[in-house]
Phi, psi and omega in degrees: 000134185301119165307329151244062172258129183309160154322296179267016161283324171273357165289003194228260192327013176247315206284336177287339195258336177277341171292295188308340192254018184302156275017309218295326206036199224219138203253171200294312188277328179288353185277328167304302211306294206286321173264349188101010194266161175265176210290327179310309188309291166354292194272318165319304212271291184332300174294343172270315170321318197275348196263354206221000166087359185304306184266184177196173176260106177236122172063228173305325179255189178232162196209154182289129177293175182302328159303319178289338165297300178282342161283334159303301186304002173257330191309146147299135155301174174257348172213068195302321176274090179290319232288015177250344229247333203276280200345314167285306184309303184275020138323288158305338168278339174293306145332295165311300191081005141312189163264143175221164215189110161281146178258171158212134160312115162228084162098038154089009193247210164201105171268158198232099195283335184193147164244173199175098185277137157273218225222017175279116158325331165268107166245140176234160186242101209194354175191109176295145160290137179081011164265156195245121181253151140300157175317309206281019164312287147223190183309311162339292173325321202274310175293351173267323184286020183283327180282356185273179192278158161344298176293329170277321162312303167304331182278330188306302194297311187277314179324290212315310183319299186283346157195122232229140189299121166325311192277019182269140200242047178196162181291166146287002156277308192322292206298329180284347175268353162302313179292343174282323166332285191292337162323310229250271166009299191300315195294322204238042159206339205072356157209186183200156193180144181203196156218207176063038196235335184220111189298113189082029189233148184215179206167152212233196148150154186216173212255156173260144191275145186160160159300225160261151327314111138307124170256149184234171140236135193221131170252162204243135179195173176311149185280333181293354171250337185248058189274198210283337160291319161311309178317298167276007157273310151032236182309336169301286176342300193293327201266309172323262194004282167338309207280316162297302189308344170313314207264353163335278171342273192309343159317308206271004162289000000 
């Protein structure tokens, strides 16, 4: 770890890796192990967090305090105005003629900022604009812990396992090895897509490429019209889209 990294800079990386692993929350050494800092550093920085309401103690780990609650509930979103963000998108549903749906990383979540339908008679609805999904939630979801380190990826995965979305149309081993699957998707295509996680529903996304905040895009259909060949006729399309929304985003900063 660089020595001139600030205090509070490795403080928003600990409250970042402890955010990420939420409910279960982060223990001193998975908290060294993800960020590089040593267990001393760590076990310091926690405790001054924790004396000012940021952390809390639950048991072994640690989980966000009373302060970190009221300040997410007071935060602004980051990009409350999409509407420059709706173009590429409905573009790509015109293209598809599916539903597509930009996503953003917000407080450890996969927020769903906007939609933007094609011309398919069949549509699903499995998720509102302004819902907050865990990663391992949906596809979206997945392309975004796809950036993230190791170590989160794995409590994202163990979260899911251990208490597994009401809608899941799959065992939680299925679902949680579907989901490393599609990880291993992200790394070696740059995008990823499946179905079965919602019985007749399948679904693609790949992440826009840019800095924090990370955004995805992902699209949603009948599983009997978006199977794997639809999917991989696509997925170019779905990466365009991505490549435009970069400098869209950088506007709407």
């Amino acid at each position: 770890m660089d020595k001139a990294v600030g205090v509070l800079e490795r403080s928003r990386m600990i409250v970042q890796e402890v955010l990420a692993s939420l409910p279960t929350g982060m223990s001193v050494a998975g908290c060294a192990a993800a960020t590089g800092l040593p267990r001393t550093t760590v076990h310091r920085l926690v405790t001054d967090l924790e004396s000012v309401g940021i952390l809390a103690r639950s048991g072994k780990v640690w989980v966000l305090g009373p302060g970190a609650r009221t300040l997410a509930a007071h935060a602004p979103m980051e990009f409350p105005d999409v509407s420059r963000l709706r173009r590429p998108a409905q573009q790509l549903a015109d293209v598809s003629s599916f539903s597509v749906y930009v996503t953003v990383m917000s407080f450890g979540r996969c927020y769903y900022l906007l939609r933007a339908d094609g011309d398919t008679p069949i549509r699903i609805f499995n998720v509102e604009v302004g819902e907050y999904k865990r990663f391992g939630e949906s596809f979206a979801g997945v392309a975004l812990l796809s950036t993230l380190s190791r170590t989160r990826q794995d409590n994202e995965i163990a979260t899911i396992y251990a208490s597994p979305p009401p809608f899941l149309d799959a065992t939680p081993e299925q679902h949680t090895a579907s989901i490393r699957d599609l990880l291993g998707q992200m790394d070696s295509a740059g995008w990823c897509g499946g179905s079965g996680w919602v019985h007749g529903v399948a679904g693609m996304a790949c992440v826009v490429p840019g800095p924090e905040p990370r955004f995805a895009v992902t699209i949603s259909g009948v599983e009997s019209l978006l199977d794997d060949a639809k999917r991989s006729a696509l997925a170019p399309a779905m990466l365009e889209c991505a490549e435009q929304l970069v400098d869209v985003i950088g506007l709407v900063r």
